[in-house]
Backbone as ProteinMPNN parsed JSONL, in Angstrom:
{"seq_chain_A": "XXXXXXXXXXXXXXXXXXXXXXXXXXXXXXXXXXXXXXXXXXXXXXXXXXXXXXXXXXXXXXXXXXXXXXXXXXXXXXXXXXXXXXXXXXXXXXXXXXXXXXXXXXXXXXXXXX", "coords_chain_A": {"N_chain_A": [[0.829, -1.2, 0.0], [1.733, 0.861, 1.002], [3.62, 1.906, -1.39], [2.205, 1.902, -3.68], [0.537, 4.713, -3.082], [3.612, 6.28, -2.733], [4.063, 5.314, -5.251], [1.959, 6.986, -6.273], [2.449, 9.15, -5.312], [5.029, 10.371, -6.904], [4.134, 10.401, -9.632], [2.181, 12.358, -9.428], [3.769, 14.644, -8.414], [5.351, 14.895, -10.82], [3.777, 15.116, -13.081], [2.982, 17.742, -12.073], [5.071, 19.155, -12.5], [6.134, 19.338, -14.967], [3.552, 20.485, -16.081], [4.767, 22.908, -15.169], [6.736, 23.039, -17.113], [6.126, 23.222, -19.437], [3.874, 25.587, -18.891], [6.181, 27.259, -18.77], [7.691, 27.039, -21.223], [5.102, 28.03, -23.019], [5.407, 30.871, -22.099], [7.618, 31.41, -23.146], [7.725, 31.153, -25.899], [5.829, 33.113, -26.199], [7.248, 35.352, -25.78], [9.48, 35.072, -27.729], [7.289, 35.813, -30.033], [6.481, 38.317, -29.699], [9.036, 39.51, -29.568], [10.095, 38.946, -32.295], [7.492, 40.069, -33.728], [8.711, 43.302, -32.712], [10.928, 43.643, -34.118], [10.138, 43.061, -36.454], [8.568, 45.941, -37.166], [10.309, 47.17, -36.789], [12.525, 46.969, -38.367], [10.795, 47.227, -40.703], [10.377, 50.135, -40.348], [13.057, 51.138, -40.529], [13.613, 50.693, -43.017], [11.502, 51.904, -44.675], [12.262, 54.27, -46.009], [14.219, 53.368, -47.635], [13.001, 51.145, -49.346], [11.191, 53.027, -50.657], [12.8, 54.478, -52.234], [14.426, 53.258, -53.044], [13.612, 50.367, -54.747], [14.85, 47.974, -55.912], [17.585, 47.922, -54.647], [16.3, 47.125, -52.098], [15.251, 44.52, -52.091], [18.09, 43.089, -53.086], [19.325, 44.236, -50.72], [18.395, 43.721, -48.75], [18.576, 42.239, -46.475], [20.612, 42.839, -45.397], [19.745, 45.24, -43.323], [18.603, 43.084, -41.523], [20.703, 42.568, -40.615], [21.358, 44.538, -38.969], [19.074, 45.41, -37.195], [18.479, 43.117, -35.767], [20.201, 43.027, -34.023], [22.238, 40.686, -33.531], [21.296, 38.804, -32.891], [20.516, 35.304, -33.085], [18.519, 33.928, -33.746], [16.373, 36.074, -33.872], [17.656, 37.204, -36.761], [17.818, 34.899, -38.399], [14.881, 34.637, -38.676], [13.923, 37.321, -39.44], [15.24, 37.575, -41.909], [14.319, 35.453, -43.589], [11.382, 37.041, -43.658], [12.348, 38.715, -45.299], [13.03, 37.548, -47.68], [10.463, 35.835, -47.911], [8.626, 37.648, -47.966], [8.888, 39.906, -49.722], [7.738, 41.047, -51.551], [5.108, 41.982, -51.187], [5.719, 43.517, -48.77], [6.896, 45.953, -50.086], [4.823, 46.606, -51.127], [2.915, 47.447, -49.221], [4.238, 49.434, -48.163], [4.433, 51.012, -50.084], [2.009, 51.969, -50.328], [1.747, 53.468, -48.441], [1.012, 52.36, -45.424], [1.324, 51.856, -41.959], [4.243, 50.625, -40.23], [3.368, 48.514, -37.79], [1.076, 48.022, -39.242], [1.791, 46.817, -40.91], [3.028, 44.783, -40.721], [1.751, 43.042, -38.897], [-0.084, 42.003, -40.92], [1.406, 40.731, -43.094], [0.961, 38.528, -41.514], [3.291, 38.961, -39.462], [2.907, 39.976, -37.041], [0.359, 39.877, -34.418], [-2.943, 40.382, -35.234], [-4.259, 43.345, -35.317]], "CA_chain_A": [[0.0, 0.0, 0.0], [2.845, 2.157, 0.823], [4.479, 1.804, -2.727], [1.288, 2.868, -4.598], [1.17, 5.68, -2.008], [4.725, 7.017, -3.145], [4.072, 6.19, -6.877], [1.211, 8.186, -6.607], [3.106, 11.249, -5.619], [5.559, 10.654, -7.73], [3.492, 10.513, -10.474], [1.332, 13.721, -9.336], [4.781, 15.913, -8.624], [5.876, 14.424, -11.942], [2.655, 16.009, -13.622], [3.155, 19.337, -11.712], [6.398, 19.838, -12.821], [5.733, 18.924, -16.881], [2.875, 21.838, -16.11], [5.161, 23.816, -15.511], [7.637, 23.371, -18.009], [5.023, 23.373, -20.312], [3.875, 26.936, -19.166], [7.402, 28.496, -19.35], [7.944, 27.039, -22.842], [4.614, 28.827, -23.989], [5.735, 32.235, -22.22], [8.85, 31.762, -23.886], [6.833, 31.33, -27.088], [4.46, 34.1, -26.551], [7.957, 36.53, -25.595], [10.056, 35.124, -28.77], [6.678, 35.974, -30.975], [6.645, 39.65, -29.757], [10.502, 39.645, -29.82], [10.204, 39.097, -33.771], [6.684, 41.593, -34.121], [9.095, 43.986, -32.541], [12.25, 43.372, -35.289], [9.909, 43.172, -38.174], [8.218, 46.789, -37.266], [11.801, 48.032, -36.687], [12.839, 46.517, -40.162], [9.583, 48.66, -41.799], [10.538, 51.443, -39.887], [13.936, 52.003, -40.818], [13.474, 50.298, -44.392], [10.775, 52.872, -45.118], [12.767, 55.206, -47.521], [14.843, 52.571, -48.9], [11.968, 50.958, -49.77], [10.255, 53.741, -51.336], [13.428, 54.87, -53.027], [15.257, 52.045, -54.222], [13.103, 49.387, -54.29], [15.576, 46.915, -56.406], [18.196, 47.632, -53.547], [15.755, 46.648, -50.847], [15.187, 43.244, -52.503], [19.105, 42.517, -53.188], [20.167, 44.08, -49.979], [17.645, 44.02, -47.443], [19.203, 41.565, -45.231], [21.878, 43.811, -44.2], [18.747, 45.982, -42.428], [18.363, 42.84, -40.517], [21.908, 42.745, -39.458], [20.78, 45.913, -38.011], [18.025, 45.328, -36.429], [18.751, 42.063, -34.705], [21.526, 43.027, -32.975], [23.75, 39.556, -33.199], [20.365, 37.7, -32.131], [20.556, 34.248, -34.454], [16.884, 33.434, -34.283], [16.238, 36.63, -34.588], [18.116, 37.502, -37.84], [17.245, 33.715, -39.23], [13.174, 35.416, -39.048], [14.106, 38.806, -40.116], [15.642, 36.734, -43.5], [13.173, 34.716, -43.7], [10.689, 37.463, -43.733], [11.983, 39.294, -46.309], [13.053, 36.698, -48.651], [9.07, 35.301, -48.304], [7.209, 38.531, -48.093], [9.148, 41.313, -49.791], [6.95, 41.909, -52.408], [4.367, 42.285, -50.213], [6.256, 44.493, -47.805], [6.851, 46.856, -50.397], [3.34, 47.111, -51.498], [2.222, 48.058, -48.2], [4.951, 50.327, -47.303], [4.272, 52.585, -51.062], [0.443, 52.203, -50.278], [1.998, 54.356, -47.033], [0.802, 51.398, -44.524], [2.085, 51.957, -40.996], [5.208, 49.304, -40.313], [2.455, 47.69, -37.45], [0.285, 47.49, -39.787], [2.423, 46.057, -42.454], [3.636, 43.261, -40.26], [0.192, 42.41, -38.75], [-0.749, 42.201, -42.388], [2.09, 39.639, -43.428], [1.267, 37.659, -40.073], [4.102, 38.454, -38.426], [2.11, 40.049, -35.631], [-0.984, 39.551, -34.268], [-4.096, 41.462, -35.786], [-5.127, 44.265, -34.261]], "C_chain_A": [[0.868, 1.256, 0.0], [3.532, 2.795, -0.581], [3.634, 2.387, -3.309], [0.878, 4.101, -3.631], [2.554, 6.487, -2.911], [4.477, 6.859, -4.478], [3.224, 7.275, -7.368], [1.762, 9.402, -6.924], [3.939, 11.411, -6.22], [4.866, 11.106, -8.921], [2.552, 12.117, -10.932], [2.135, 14.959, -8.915], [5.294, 15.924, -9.959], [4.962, 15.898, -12.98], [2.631, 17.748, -13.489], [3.996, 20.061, -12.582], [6.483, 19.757, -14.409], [4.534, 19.93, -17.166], [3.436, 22.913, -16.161], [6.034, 24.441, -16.465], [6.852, 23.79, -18.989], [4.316, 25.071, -20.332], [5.316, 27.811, -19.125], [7.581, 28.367, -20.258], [6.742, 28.322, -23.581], [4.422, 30.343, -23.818], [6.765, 32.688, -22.889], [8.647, 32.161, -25.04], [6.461, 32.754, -27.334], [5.934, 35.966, -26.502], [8.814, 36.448, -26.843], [9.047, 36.278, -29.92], [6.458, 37.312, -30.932], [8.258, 40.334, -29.71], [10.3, 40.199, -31.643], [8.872, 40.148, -34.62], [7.749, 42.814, -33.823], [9.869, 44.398, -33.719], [11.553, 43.639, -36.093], [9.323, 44.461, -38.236], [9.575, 47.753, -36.98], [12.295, 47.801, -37.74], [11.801, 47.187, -41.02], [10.105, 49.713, -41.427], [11.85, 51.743, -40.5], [14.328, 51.696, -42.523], [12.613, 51.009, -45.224], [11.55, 53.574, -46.803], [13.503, 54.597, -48.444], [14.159, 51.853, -49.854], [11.581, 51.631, -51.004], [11.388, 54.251, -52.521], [14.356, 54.026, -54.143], [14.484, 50.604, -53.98], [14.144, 47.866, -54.446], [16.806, 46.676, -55.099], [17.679, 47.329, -52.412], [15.638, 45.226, -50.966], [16.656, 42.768, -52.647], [19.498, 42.66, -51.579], [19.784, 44.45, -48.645], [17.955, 43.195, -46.287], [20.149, 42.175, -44.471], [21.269, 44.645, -43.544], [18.787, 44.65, -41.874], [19.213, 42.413, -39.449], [21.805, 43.826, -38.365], [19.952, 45.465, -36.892], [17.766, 44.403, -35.299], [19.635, 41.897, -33.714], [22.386, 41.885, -32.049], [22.887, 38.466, -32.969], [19.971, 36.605, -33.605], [19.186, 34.173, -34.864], [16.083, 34.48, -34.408], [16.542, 37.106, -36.131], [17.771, 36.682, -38.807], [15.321, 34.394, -39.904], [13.408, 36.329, -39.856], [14.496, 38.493, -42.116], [14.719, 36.455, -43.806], [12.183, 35.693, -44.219], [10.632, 38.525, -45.241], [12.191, 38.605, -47.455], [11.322, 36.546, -48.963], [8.209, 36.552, -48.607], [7.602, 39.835, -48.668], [8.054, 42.089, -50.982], [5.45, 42.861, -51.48], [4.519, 43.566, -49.339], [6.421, 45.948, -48.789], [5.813, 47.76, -51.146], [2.694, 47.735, -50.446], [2.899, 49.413, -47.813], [4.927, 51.639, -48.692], [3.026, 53.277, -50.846], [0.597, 53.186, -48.63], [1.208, 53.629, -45.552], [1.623, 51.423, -43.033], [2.802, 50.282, -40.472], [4.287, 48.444, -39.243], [1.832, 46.623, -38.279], [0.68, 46.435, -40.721], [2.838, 44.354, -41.763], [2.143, 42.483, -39.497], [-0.096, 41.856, -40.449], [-0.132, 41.061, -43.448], [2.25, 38.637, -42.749], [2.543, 37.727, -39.721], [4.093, 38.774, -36.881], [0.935, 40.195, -35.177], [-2.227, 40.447, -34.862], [-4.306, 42.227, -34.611], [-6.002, 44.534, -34.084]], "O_chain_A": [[0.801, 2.279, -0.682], [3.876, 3.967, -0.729], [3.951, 3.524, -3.657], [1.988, 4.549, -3.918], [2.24, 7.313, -3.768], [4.551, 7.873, -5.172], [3.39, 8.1, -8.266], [1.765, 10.218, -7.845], [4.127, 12.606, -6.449], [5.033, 12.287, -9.228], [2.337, 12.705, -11.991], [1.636, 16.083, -8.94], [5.726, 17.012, -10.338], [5.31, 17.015, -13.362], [2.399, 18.639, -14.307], [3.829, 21.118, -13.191], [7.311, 20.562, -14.835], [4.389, 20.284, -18.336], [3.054, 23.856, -16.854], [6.204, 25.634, -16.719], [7.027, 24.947, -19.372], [4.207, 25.724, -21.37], [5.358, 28.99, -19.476], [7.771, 29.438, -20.834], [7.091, 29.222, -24.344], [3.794, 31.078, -24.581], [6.985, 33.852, -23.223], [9.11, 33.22, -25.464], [6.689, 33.421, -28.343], [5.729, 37.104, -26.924], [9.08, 37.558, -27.304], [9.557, 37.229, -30.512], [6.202, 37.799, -32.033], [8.493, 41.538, -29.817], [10.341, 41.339, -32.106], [9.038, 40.777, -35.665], [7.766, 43.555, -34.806], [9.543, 45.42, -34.322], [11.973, 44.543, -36.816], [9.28, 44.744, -39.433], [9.591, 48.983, -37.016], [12.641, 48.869, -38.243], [12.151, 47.682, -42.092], [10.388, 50.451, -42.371], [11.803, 52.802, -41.127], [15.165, 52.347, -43.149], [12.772, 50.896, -46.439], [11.401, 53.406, -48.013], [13.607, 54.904, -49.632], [14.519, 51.831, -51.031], [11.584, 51.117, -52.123], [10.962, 54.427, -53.662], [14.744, 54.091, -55.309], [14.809, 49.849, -53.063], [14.263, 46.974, -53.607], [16.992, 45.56, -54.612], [18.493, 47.206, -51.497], [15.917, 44.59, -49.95], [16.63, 41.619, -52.206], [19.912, 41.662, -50.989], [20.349, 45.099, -47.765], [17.561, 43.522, -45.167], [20.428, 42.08, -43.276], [22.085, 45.212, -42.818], [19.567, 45.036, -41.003], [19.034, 42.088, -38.276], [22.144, 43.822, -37.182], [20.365, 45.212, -35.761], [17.14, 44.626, -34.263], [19.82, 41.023, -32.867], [22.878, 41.862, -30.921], [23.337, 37.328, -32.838], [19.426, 36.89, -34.671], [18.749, 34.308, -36.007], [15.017, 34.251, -34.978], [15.527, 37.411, -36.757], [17.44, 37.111, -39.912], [14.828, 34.507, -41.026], [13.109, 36.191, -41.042], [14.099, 39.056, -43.137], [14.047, 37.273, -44.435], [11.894, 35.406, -45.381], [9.702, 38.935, -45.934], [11.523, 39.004, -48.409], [10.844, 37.005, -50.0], [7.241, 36.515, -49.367], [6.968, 40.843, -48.354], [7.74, 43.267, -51.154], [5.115, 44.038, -51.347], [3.669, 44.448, -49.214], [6.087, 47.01, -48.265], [5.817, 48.917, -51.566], [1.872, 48.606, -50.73], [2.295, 50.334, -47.264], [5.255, 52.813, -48.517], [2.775, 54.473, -50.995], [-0.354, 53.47, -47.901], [0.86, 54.4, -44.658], [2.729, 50.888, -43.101], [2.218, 49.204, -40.364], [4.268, 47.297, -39.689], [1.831, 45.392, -38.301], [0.049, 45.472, -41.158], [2.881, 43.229, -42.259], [1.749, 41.352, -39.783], [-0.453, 40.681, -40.371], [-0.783, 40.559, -44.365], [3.171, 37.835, -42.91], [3.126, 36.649, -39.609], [4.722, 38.31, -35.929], [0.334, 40.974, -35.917], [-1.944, 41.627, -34.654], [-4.465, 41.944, -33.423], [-6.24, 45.277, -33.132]]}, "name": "protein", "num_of_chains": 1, "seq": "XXXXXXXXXXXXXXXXXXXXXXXXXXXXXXXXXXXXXXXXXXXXXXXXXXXXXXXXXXXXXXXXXXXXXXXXXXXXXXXXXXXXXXXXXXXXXXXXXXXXXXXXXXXXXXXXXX"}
């Protein structure tokens, strides 16, 4: 009786503790996913005029804005790529149509609707 007794509580600190990992992973989540809304409205923002002025150099050499912007952070900079490789056309449709950089990244899901 004793034994099922202790596996119990093993079993039910076991559980606790897999709750909790489980909620720090999805604050970690929820702080990466406004980490990278942050980056990609800081990448509109200072990509604005290059954008509007050279568009062909925003498409060859828009990754070096996210050397900027990420400041050394891998999984940041990996997104920031990512984002403009997949969505530049996009990005620069919103940002001639004068689209605030929020909006523009809400708008390419990379942050939540508002």
């Amino acid at each position: 009786m004793k034994l099922i007794v202790v596996i119990s509580t093993v079993i039910f600190v076991a559980g606790i503790c897999s709750g909790k990992v489980l909620l720090k992973e999805e604050k970690e989540d929820d702080s990466m996913t406004e980490k990278i809304c942050e980056m990609c409205v800081s990448l509109i923002t200072k990509a604005t005029t290059q954008i509007i002025e050279h568009e062909d150099d925003f498409k060859q050499n828009g990754g070096k804005i996210c050397d900027v912007v990420t400041l050394g952070n891998d999984e940041l900079d990996k997104k920031c790529h990512e984002i403009i490789t997949d969505k530049v056309d996009d990005i620069i449709k919103l940002v001639r149509d004068e689209t605030a950089p929020k909006d523009v990244c809400s708008t390419i899901s990379v942050c939540p609707a508002q």
